[in-house]
C-alpha atoms as one frame of an Amber mdcrd trajectory, in Angstrom:
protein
  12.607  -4.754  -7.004  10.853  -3.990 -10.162  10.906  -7.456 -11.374   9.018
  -8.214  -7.792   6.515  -5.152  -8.275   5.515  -6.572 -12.224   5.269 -10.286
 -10.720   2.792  -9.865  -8.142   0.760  -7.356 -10.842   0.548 -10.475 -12.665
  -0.196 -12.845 -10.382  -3.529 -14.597 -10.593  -3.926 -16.934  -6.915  -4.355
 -14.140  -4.541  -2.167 -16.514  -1.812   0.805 -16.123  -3.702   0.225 -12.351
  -4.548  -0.333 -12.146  -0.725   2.822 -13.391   0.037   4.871 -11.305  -3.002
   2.574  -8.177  -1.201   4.297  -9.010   2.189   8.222  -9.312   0.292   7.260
  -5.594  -1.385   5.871  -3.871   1.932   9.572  -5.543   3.578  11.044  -3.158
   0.594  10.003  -0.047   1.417   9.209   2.394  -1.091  11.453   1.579  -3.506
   8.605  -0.631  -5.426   5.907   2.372  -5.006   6.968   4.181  -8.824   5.899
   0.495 -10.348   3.014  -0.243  -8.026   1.886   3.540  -8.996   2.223   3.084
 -12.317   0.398   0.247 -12.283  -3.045   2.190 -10.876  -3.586   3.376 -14.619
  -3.713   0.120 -16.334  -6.457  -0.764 -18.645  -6.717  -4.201 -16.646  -8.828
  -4.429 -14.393  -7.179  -6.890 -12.704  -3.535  -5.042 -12.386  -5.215  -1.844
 -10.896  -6.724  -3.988  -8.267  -3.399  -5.641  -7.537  -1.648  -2.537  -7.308
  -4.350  -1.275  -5.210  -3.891  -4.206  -2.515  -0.019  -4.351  -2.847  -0.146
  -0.633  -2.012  -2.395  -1.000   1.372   0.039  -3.371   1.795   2.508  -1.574
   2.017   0.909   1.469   3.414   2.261   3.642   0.860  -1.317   4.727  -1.375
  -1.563   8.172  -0.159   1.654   8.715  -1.517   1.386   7.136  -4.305  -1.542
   8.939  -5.558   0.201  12.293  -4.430  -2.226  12.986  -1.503  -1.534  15.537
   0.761  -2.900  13.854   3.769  -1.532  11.159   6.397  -2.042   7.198   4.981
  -5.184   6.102   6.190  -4.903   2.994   8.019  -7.215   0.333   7.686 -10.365
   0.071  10.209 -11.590  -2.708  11.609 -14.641  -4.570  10.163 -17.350  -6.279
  11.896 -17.603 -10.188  11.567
């Protein structure tokens, strides 16, 4: 699962990342350590994708060791 957690890091065309998101949030949790991990990268780019696979996967509360319930996301006007 690691190898899927460092691919869609690194994956530029956010369709594909979108679609390696949706494999990781059918994983669980077991990719959150990586994902985490990933939030204190000097790349912009990799926090951002860790950020997204994350929501994805409804797991960034946790990951960030918050003490709260995961927010889910809102809807947003058109």
């Amino acid at each position: 699962m690691t190898a899927l957690a460092e691919a869609a890091l690194d994956e530029p065309h956010p369709s594909v990342a979108e679609t390696l998101y949706g494999a990781l949030a059918r994983a669980g949790d077991e990719p959150v350590p990586t994902l985490a991990d990933a939030l204190d990268s000097p790349d912009p780019a990799r926090r951002r994708r860790a950020v997204e696979a994350l929501e994805k996967i409804d797991t960034l509360a946790r990951a960030l060791d918050h003490d709260g319930p995961p927010r889910t996301p809102t809807a947003r006007s058109p």
